[in-house]
VEXVO-191839 format. One record per atom (N, C-alpha, C): x, y negated, z; residue in one letter. Coordinates in steps of 0.05 Angstrom, whole numbers, plus 32768, in hexadecimal, padded with zeros to 4 digits. Each point is the difference from the previous one (the first is absolute). Layout:
<atoms>
XYZA...
</atoms>
This chain:
<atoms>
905378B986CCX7FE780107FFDX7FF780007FE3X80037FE77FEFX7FFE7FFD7FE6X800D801D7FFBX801480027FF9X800E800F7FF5X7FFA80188003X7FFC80068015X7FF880208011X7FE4800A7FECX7FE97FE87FFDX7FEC80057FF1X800C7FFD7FE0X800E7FEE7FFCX800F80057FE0X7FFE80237FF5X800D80088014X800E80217FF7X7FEE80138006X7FEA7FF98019X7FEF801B8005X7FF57FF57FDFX7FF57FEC7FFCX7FF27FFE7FEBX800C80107FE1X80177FFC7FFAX801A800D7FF1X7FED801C7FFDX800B80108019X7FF880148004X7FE180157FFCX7FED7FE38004X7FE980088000X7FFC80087FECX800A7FF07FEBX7FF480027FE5X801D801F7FEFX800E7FFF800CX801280167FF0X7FF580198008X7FED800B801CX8000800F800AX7FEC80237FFBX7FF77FF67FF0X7FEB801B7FE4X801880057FF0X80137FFA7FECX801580037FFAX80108015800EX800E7FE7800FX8013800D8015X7FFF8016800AX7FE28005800AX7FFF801D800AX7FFA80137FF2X7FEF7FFF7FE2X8008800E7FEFX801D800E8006X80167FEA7FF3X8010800B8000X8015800F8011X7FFC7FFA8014X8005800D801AX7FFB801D7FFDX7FE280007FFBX7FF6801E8007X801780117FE6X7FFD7FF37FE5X800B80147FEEX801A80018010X80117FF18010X801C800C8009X8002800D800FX7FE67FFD800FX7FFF80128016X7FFD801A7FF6X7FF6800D7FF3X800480137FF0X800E800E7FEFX80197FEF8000X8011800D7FE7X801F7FFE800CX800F80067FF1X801D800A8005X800B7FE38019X7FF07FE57FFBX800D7FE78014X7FEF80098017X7FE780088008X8000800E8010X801080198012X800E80097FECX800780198017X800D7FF78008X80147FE77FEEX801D7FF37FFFX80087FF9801CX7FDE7FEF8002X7FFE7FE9801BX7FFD80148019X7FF4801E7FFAX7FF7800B8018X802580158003X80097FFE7FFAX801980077FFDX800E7FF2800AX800A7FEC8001X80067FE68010X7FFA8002801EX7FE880028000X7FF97FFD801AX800880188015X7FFE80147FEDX8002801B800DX80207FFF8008X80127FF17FF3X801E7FFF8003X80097FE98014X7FF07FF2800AX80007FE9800BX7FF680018019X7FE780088007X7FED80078018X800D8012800FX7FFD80028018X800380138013X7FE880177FFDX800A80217FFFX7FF180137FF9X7FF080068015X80007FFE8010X800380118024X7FE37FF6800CX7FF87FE97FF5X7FE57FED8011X7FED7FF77FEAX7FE88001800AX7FED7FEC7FF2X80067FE2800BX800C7FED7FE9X80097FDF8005X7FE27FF97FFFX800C7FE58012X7FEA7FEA7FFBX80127FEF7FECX7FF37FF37FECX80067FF37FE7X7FF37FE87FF6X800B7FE78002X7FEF7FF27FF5X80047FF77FEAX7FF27FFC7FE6X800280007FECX7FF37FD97FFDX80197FFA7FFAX7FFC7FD97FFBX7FF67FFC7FE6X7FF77FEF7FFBX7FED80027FDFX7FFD80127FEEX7FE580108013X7FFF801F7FEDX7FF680007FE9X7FF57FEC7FF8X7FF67FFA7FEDX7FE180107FF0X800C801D7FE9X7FEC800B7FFCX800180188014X80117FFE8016X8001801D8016X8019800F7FECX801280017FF0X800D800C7FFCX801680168007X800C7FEB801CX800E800A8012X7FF28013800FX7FF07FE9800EX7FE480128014X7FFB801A7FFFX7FFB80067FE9X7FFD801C7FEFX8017800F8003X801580007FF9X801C800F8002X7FFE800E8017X80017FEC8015X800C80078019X7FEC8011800FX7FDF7FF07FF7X7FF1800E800FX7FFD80217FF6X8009800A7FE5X800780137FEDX800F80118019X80187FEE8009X8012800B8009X7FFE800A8024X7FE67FF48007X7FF280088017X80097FF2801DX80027FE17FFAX80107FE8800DX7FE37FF67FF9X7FF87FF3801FX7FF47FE18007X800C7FE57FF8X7FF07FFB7FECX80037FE37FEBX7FEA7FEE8010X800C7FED8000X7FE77FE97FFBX80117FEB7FEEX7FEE7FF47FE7X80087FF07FEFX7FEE7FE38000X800F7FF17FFAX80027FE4800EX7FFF7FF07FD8X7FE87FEC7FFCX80017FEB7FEEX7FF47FF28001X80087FED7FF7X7FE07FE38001X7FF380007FE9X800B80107FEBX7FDF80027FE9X7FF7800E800AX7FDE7FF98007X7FEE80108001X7FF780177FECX7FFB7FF37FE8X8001801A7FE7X801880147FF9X80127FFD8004X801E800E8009X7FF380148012X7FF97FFC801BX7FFD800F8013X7FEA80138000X7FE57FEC7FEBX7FF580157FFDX800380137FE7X80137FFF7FECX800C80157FEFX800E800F8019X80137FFA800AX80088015800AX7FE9800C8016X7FF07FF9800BX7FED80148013X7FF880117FEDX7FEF7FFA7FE4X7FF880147FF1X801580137FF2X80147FFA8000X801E80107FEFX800280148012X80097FFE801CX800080108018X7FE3800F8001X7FE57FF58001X7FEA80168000X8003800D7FECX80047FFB7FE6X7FFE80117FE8X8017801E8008X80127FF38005X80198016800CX7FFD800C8010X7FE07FFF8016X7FFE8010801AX801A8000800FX800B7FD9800BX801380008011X7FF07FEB8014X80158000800EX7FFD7FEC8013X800D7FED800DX7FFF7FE88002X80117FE88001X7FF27FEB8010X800D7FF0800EX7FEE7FE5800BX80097FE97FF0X7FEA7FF27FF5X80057FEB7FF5X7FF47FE8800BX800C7FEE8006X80037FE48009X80057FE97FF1X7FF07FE87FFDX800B7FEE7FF9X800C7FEB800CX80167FFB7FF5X80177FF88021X80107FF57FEBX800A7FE07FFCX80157FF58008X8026800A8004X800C800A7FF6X801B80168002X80187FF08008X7FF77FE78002X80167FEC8016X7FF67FF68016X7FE38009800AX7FF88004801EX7FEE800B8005X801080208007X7FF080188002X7FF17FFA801CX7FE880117FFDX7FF67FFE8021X7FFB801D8005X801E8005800CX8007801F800CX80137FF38012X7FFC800D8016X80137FFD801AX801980097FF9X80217FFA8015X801780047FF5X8002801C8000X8010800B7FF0X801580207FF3X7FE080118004X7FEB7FF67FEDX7FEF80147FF3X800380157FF7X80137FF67FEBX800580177FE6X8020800F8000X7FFA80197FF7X801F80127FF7X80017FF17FEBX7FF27FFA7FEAX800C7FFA7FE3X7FEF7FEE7FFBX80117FED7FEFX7FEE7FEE7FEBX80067FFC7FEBX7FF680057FE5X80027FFD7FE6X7FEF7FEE7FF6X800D7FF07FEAX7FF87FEE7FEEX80047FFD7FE7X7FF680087FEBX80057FF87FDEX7FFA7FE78001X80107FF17FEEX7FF97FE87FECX7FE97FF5800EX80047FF58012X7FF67FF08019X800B7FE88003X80237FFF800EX80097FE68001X80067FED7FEAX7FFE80087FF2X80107FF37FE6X7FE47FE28001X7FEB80118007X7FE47FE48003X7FF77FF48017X801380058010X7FFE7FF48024X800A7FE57FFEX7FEB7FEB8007X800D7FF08009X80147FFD8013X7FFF80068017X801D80088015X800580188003X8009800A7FF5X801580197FFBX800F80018024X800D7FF78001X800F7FFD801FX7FF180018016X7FE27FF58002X7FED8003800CX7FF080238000X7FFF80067FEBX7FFA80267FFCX8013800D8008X801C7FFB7FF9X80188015800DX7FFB7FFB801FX7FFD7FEA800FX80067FFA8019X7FE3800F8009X7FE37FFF7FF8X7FF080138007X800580128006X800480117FE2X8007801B7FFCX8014800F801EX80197FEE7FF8X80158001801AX7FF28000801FX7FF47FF47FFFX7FEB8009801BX7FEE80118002X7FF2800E7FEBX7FF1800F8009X8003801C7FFBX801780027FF5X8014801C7FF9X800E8004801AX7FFF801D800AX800A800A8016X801B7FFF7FF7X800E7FFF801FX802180037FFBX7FFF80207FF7X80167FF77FE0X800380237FF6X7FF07FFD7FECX7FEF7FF17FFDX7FEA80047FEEX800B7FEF7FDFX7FF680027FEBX80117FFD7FE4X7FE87FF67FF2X800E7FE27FF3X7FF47FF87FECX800480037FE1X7FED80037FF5X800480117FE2X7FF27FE07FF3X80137FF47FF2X7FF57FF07FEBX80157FFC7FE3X7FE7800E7FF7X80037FF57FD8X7FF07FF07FF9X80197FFA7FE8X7FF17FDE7FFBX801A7FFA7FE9X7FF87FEA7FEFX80187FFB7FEDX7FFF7FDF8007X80137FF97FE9X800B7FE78004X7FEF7FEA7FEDX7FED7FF48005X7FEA7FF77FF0X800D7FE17FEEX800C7FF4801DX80097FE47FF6X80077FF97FF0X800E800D7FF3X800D7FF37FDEX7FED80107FF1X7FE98006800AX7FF680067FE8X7FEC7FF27FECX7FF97FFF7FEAX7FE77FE97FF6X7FE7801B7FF5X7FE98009801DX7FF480147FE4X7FF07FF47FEBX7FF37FE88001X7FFB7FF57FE2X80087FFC7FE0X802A80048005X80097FFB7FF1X8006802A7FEFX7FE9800C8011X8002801E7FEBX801780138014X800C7FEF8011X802180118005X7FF180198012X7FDD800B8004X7FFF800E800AX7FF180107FF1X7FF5801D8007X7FE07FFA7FF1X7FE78007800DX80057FED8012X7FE67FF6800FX7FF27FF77FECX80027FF47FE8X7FED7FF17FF1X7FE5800A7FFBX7FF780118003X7FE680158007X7FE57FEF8009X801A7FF7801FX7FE57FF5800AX7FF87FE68003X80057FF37FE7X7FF57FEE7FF4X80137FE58005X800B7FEE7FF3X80067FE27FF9X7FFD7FF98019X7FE87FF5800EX7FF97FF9800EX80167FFD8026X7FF280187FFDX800D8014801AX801980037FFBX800F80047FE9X801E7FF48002X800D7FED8003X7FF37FEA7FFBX80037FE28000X7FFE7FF98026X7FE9800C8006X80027FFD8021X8011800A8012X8008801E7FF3X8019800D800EX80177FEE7FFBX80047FF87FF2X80147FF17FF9X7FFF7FE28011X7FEF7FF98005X7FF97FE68011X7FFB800B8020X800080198004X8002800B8020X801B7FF68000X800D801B7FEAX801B8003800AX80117FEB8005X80027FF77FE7X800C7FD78007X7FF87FEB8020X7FF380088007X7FF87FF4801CX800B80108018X8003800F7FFFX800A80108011X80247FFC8007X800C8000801CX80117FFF8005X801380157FF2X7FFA801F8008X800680147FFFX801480077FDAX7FEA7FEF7FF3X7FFF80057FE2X80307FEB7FFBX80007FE88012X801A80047FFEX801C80048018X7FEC80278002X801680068009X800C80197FECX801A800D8006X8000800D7FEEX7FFF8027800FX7FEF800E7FF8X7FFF80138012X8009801C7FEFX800E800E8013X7FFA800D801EX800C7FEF8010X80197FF67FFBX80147FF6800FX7FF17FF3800EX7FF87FED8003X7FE97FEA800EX7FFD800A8015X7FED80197FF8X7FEC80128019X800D80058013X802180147FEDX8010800F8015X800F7FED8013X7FFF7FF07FF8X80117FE88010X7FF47FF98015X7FE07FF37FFFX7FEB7FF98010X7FFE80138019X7FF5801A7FFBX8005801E8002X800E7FFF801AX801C80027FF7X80188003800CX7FF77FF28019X7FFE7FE57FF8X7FFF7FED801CX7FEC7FFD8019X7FEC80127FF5X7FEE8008800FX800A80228013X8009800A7FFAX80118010800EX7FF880197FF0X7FFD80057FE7X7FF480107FEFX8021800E7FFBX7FF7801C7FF8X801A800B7FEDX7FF880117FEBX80027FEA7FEEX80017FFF7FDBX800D80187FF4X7FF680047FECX800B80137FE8X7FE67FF77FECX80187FF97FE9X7FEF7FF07FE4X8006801A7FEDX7FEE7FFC7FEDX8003800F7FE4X7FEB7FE67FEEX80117FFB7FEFX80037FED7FECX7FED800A7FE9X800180147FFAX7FE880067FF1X7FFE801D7FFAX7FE18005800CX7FF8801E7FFBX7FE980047FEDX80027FED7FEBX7FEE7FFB7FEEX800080207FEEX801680087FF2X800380178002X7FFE801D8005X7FF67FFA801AX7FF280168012X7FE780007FFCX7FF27FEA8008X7FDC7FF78006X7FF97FFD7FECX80067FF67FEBX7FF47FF47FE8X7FFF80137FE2X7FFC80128006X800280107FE3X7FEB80047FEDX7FEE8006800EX7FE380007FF4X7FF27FE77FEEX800280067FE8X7FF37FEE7FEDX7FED7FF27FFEX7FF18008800BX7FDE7FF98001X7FFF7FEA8017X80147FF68012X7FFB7FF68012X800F7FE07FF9X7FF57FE9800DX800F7FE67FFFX80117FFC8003X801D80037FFFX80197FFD800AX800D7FE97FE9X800C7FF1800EX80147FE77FF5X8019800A8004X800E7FF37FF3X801F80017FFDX80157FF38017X7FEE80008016X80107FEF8013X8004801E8013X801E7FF7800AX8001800F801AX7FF380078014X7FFD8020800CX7FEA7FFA8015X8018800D8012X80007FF08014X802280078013X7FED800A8018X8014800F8012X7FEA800F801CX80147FFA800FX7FF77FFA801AX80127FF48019X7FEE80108013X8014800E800BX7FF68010801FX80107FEE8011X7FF580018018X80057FE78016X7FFD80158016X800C80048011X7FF880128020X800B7FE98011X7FE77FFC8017X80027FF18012X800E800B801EX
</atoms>
């Protein structure tokens, strides 16, 4: 529980920032990038139910609900959740936001067609505990969408990112999440897809679409891989 409050706290304080920057992507060429993705990925035919696991400033939220799919997005910062309620009003969308725990959801089993997650697990304490959720409350058929990079070897204090923005401080703590965390020595995607697998999941990795999503200048992007793993249950 320590820890759970460690990271909402993390969060609390990154979260005027963060969604700043959010919104400028949401707006610009990594926006269409992401709504492009989805449009290649999603089933065209239905309005999905979608749950969006640490939505953080509503980024996702936004896309999909763009794309005229039932979101509800799921985080335990409270200031997170409320950037994204106002990101979504400003946008005249609509989204349900919850603050919820994303390794024990309280939704009955095969809820959702889809679930997506950015740069979520990489700060889970049980990672294996969220897939095995997720895995339950995704309908058979239904597809998990998670990006996310490989945090563990990384030091962001020592500059290797450039997070440095948001201050000494808050890098020094990210860096003291990540080190506590199980997850931080594993080495991923492989990890996931493996885990994945044994849950009765069928994997397809891409190693890095940093390339794709990340073009836009104006926005925070580090030099680490951001790999995407679709999972259909």
């Amino acid at each position: 529980m320590e820890t759970l409050r460690r990271i909402e706290n993390y969060w609390d304080e990154r979260s005027e920032h963060f969604s700043k920057t959010r919104r400028m992507e949401l707006d610009g060429v990594d926006g269409r990038a992401w709504e492009k993705i989805f449009r290649q990925n999603l089933p065209e035919d239905r309005r999905l139910k979608i749950l969006d696991a640490g939505t953080g400033a509503g980024f996702f939220a936004a896309i999909l609900a763009r794309l005229g799919h039932e979101v509800t997005g799921i985080d335990m910062s409270a200031k997170m959740l409320s950037e994204a309620k106002k990101n979504l009003r400003e946008l005249k969308l609509s989204a349900d936001f919850r603050r919820m725990n994303a390794q024990e959801l309280d939704f009955p089993d095969e809820t959702f067609d889809v679930i997506v997650t950015r740069n979520l697990t990489w700060t889970l304490p049980n990672v294996k505990a969220a897939y095995r959720e997720w895995f339950r409350v995704l309908k058979v058929g239904g597809v998990l969408m998670n990006f996310d990079s490989d945090y563990g070897g990384q030091n962001f204090s020592d500059g290797i990112t450039i997070w440095s923005e948001i201050g000494e401080k808050l890098l020094d703590e990210c860096d003291a999440i990540k080190n506590s965390l199980k997850i931080s020595r594993q080495r991923r995607p492989f990890w996931d897809a493996g885990f994945l697998e044994g849950l009765n999941f069928s994997v397809t990795l891409n190693e890095d679409i940093s390339g794709v999503v990340q073009k836009d200048l104006r926005c925070d992007y580090d030099s680490v891989p951001l790999f995407a793993i679709w999972a259909v249950k």
